[in-house]
N, C-alpha and C positions, 0 to 999 in steps of 0.2 A: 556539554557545550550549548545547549538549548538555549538561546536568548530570552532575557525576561518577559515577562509577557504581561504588566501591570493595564488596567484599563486604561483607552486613550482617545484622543480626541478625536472629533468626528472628522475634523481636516486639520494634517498637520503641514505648517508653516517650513518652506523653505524644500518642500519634497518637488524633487525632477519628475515631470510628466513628462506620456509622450504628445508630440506636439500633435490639437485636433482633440485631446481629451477634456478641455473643460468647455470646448462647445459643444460634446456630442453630450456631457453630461445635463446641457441644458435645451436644447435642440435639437431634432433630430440631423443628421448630413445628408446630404443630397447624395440619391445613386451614383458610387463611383464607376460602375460600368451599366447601363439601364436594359444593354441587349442581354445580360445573364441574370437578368432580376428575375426570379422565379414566379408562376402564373399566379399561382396560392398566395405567395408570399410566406416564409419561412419563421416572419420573428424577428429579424435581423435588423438592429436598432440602426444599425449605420445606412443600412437602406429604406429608413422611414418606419418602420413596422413599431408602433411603440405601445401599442393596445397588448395589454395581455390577450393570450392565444388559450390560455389553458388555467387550472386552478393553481397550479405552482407558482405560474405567473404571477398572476395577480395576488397571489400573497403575499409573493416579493415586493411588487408594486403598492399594496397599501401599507408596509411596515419592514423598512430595514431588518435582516435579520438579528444583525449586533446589537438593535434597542432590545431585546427579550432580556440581556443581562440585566439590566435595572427591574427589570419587573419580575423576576427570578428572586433579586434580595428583597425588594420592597412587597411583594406580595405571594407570589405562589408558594418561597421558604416558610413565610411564618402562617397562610392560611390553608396549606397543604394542597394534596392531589388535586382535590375535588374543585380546587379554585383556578384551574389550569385552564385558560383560552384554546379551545381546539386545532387551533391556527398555528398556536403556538407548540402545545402538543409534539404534533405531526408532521410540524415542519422549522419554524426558528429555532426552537431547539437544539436543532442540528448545529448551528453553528457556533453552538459552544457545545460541542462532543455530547449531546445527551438522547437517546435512544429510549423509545421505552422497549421494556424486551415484551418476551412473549409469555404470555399467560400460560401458566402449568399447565397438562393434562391436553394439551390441544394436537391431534395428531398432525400428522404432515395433508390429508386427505382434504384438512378442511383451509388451509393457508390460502389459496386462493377464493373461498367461497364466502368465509367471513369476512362481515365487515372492519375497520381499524379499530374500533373499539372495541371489538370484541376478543380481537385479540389481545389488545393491551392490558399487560400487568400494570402497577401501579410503582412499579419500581424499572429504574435505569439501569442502561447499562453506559457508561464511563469513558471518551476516550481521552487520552493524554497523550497528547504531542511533542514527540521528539525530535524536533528536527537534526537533520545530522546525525541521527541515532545514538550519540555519548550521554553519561550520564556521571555527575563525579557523585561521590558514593552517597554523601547529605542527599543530595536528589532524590539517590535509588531507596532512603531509607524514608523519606518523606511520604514515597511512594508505595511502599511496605505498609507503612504506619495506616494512611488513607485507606489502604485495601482489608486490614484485618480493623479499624474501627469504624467504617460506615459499607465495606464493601463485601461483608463476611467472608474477608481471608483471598477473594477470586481476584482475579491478575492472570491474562492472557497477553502473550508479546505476540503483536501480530505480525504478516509479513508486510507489512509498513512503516515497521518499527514504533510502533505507538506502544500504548501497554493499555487493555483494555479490562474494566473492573466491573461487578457487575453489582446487583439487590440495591442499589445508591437508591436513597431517597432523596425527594425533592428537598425535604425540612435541612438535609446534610448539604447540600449543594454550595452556597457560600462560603464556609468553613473550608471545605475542600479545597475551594477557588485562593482562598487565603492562605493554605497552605504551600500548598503549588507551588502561587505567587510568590510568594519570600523567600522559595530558592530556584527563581527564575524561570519556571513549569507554567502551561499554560492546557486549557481547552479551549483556545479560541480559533473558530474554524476548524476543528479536526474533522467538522462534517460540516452538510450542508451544501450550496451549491455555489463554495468559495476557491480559493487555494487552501490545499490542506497541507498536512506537513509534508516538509521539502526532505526527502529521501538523500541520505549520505554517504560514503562508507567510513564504515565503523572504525575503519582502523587509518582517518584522514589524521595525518601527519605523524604518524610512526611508519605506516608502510613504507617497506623495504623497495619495492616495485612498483610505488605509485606514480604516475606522472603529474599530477598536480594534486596540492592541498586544497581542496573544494570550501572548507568551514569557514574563510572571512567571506566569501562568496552568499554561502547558507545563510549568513547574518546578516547580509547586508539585504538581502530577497526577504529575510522574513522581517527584519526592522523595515523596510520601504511598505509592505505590501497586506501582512498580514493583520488584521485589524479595520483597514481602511476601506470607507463605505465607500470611495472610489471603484474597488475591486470587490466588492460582498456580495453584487448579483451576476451572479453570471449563468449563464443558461444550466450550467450542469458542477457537476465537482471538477475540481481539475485537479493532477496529481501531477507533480515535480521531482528529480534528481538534478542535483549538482555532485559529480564525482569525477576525481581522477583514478581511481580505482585499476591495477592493473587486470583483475579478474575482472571488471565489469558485474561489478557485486551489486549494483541498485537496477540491475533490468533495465537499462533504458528505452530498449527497443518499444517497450510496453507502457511509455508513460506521456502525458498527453503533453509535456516538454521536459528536454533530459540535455544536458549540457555535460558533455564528455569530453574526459581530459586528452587530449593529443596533442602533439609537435609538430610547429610547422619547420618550414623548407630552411628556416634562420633560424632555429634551434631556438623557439621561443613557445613556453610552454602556454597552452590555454584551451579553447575548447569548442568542439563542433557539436551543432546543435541539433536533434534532432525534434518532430513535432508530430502529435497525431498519433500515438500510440492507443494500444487500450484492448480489453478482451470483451468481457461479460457476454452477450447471444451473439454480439457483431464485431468479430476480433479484428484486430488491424494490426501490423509492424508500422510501427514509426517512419518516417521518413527522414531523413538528411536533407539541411536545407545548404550544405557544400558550405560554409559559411564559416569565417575562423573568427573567434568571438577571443578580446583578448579580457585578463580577470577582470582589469579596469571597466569592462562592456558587459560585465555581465546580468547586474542589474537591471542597466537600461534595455538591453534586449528581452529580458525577461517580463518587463512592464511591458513590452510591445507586444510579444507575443500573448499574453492574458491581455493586454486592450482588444487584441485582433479577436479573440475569441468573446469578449463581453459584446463589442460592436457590431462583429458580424455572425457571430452564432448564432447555430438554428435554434429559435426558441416555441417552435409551432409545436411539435412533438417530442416529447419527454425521451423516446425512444432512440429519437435522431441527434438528440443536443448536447452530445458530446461533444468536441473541439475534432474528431477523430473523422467525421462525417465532413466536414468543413474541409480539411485536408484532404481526404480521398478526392472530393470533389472540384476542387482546384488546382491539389497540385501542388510539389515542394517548390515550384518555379514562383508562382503567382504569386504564394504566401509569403516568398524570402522578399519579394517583388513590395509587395503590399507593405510588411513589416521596415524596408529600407527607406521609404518614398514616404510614408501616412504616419510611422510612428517613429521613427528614426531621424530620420530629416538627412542622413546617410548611409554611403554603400559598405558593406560588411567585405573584406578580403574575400576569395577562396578560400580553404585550406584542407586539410588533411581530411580522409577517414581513420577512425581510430581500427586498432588490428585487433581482429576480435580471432580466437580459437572456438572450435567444437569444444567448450569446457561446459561440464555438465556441475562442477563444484563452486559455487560461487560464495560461499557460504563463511568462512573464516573458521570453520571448526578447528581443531586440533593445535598445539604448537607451533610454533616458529617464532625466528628471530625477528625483531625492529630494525629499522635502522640506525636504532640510537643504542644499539648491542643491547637493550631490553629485549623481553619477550613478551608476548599475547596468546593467550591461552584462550583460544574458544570452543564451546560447548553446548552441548543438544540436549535443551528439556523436550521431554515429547512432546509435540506440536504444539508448541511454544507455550504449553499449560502450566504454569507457577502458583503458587499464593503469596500470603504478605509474607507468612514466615519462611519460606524461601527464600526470597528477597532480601530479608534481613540476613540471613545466612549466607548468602552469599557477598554481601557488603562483608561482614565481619569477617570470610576467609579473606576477600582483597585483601582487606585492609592488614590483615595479620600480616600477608606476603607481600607486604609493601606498595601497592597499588592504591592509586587514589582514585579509579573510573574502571568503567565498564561501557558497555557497546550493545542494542544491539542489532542486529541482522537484520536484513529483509527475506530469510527462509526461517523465522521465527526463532532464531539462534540469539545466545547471548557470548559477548568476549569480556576478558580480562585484560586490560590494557597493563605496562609499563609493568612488568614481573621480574624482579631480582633474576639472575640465570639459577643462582641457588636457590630458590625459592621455588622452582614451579615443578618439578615432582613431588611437594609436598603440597602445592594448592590443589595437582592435580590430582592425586590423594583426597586430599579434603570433598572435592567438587563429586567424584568419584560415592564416597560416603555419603551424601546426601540424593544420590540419584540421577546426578548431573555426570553424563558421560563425555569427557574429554575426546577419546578417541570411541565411539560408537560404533556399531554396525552401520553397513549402509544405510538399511532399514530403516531404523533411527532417525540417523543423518538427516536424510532426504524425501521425510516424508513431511506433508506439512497438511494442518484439515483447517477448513472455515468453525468462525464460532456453531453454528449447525443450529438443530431446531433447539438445541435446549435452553438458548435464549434467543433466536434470533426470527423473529414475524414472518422472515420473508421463505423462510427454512422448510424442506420435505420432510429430510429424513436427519438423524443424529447423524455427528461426525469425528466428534471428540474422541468419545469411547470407541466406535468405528475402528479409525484410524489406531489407537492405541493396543488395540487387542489384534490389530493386524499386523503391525510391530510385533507384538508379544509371539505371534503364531511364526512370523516369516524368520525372526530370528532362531526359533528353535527347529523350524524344519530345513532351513538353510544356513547351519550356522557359519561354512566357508565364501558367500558369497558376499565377494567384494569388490563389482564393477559398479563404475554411477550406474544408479537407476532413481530418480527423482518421481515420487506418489502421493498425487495432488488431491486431496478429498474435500469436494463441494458438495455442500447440502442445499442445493440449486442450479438454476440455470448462470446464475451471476457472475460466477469465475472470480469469485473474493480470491478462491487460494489457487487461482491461475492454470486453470486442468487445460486450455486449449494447446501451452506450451510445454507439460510435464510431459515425461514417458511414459506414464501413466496416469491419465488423469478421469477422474472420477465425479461424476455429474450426477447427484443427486434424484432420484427418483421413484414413485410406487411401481412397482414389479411385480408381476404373478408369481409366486412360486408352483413347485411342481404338485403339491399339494391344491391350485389353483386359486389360491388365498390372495390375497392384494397386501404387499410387505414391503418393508422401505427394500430400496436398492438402488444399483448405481447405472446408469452409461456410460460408455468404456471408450476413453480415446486415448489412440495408441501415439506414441512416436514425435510429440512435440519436442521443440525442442527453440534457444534464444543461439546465439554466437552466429558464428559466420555463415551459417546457412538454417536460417531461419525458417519453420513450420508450422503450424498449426498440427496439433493429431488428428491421425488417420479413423474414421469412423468407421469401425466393421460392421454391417449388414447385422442389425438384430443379435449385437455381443452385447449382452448387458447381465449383470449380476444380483444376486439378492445380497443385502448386508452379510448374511451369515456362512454363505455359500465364496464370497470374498478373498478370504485366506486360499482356498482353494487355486481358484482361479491363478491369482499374484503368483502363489507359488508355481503353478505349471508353466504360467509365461516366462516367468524369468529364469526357470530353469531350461525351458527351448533355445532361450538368450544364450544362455551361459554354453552352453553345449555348440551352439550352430556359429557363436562370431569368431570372425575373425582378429586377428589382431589387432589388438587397439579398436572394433569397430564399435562404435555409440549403438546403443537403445533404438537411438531412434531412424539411424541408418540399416541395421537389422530388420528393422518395423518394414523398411521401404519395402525391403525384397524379401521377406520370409512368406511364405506358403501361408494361406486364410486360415488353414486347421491350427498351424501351431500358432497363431495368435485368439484361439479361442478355449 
């Protein structure tokens, strides 16, 4: 369901703004409150601050990031690497999904010490943007095709649902774009410090249990927003969900605005918003701004809330300027406040909070029925690692069993949408035979790792392989254990793959072993956890892990789990009260 994404115009004719946007785009606005104006000054365009603060800044300020596309086909494709603007490089690039990765042979030791060029390879890595997460099968095979001819074979589904490709050379990058393009695929924005892609669930409009279909919604946020220099600088990325999802399958708690499906008091379906989410060193829960948004609103709310953040974001420190810091420091009162009166021009109802459960599965693995007596079959590549010919392989079983799409996840998972009832013991058969487990180990299931250093600049230690051979270990030493237990592996402080709310979440880092040697490894946070009572994990006093010493560990803690809970009790409620030894 991804909307097209062909290039477009710098300003498109006849789009709703919120009102105050085309004079802040020209001038700055006068302090809306002058006794909270900070002494420093923040950044914050709506209160005058219109000088870059820093190098990001003003890179943004001397060149849109969306101009780099024309100079992408007109010059750097056809005069290669070497002919690449460092400005560009480093930073516009971003906002059309392009990365340079990391230079072979470079350990985790030196990721901080080197300078960006040193560590840069001469080859990308790829995002493609799914918004809403669907893909009908031409899409997934266009996508296959890109990955085994310009991307040697790699294809990662991350937990964003993007799908991410890597060795991309500059000279390929147009072709790419043309491929995409022509069956509605895009890289625009999937990085950078824009809106990226709007988060969905995968199984909008066959869910059996869903309370609203989110996708006209999806389309209507990214035909208004994505593309337009209106929205292209903004202090920091921002990340979005629109779902009615009855798991609550796109995180909302965690995303920097998340519109969730709920019912209000008149049995009129639509959706409470919440804002200010985020992890990476400085984790925040989202807030509820009490607000009942109906679908008809939800556009326009969502331009309010990304003006509120372009306008009044902190843009002094890279560190601070996320939309995340802005809410903690105001407040869901002021912001629903601000958003009603400045970008709205009206008051939002009350309404609902949606009903969240302690569910630790958010994922759409396994079976089950549609509501249209179809079925959806979904399935666990290990942390979310594919190739092209994967891809292709799994297009051609859909399509055998009748299905014309696929999905996928935001725990790195893929589904099969729309399965014949006779048909899915034999796709799941099929899926089975290629590697792809239907019904999985937990293990499996629920573990998900960051791309890691083996392409990624910012990276310690490996996480791919990590993770995978920790699956390989945990299933064969515990092959009955079958409670959630969700194992987050990051090769950084960043929280790409979300360790601060897993029940095991794993933070990348150089570690002594007992040998006294310096060797990747991880810190160890216990007991995260999203739904109705929301955590951050427990940091135990100097617990932390060597890579290979790993398996070890996993396997002793979750076997203290399995032994000591109680009925029905979570991971992470365990974590609260079990004894410091058994969680080391």
């Amino acid at each position: 369901m991804p909307p097209h994404s062909a290039p477009r115009r710098e300003e498109k004719p006849g789009r709703a703004r919120p009102p105050l946007e085309r004079s802040r785009m020209s001038t700055p606005a006068r302090p809306a409150n002058r006794h909270h104006k900070r002494p420093r000054g923040e950044g914050q365009w709506a209160l005058g601050y219109r000088e870059p603060l820093n190098k990001n800044e003003e890179n943004k300020k001397n060149d849109d990031g969306l101009n780099v596309r024309q100079r992408i086909i007109d010059i750097y494709s056809k005069r290669g690497f070497d002919s690449i603007d460092p400005a560009d490089l480093r930073g516009r690039m971003r906002w059309y999904g392009l990365y340079t990765q990391r230079k072979p042979g470079i350990d985790g030791g030196k990721t901080a010490i080197l300078e960006p060029e040193e560590l840069d390879d001469r080859y990308f890595m790829l995002r493609i943007r799914i918004d809403g997460g669907q893909l009908d099968l031409n899409q997934l095979r266009v996508i296959a095709g890109i990955s085994n001819d310009f991307g040697r074979g790699t294809a990662d589904i991350t937990d964003r649902q993007n799908v991410q490709l890597h060795w991309v050379e500059i000279e390929s990058v147009p072709e790419i774009w043309e491929r995409l393009e022509a069956v509605g695929l895009s890289t625009t924005e999937a990085c950078g410090d824009t809106p990226r892609v709007i988060l969905g669930c995968p199984l909008a409009g066959v869910d059996a249990d869903e309370v609203i279909d989110g996708r006209e919604q999806i389309r209507e946020v990214y035909d208004r927003f994505i593309g337009d220099k209106a929205f292209s600088n903004l202090p920091r990325k921002f990340k979005s969900a629109i779902s009615g999802c009855g798991a609550h399958c796109t995180v909302h708690e965690i995303n920097d605005v998340a519109f969730v499906g709920v019912v209000n008091e008149a049995g009129e379906a639509g959706f409470d918003v919440w804002v200010g989410g985020g992890l990476s060193t400085n984790p925040m829960i989202g807030k509820r701004l009490g607000a009942f948004v109906r679908p008809d609103q939800v556009g326009d709310v969502y331009g309010g809330v990304i003006g509120i953040f372009r306008d009044y974001g902190y843009r002094r420190l890279r560190h601070r300027a996320r939309i995340k810091f802005l809410v903690n420091d105001w407040g869901a009162e002021k912001f629903r406040q601000i958003l009603q009166d400045e970008y709205l021009g009206h008051a939002l109802p009350d309404g609902p909070a949606p009903e969240l459960a302690d569910e630790t599965r958010r994922d759409h693995v396994g079976v089950r029925r549609q509501k249209d007596g179809k079925f959806y079959v979904g399935f666990a590549p290990k942390v979310g690692r594919v190739d092209g010919d994967t891809l292709a392989k799994i297009a051609d079983l859909a399509e055998a069993h009748g299905s014309n799409r696929v999905a996928m996840t935001v725990e790195q998972k893929m589904v099969v949408l729309d399965v014949p009832e006779d048909r899915v013991e034999s796709l799941v058969d099929g899926l089975d035979a290629i590697g792809l487990k239907v019904r999985p180990s937990t293990f499996r299931r629920q573990t998900m790792a960051c791309t890691g250093i083996e392409y990624c600049k910012l990276a310690i230690v490996e996480t791919k392989a990590t993770a995978t051979t920790l699956i390989h270990e945990l299933e064969n030493r515990l092959p009955d254990f079958e409670h959630p237990l969700t194992i987050n592996v990051n090769g950084c402080p960043n929280s790409c793959a979300r360790i601060q709310v897993a029940d095991i979440g794993l933070k990348g880092q150089l570690v002594v072993n007992e040998a006294g040697e310096q060797v990747e490894g991880f810190q160890i946070h216990l007991g995260g956890s999203l739904g109705a009572t929301p955590g951050f994990g427990r940091k135990v006093r100097g617990l932390k892990s060597t890579a290979e010493d790993l398996p070890d560990y996993v396997e002793r803690v979750a076997s203290n789990y399995a032994k000591q809970r109680s009925d029905d009790e979570s991971f992470a409620a365990w974590v609260q009260r079990a004894d410091e030894a058994d969680l080391k």
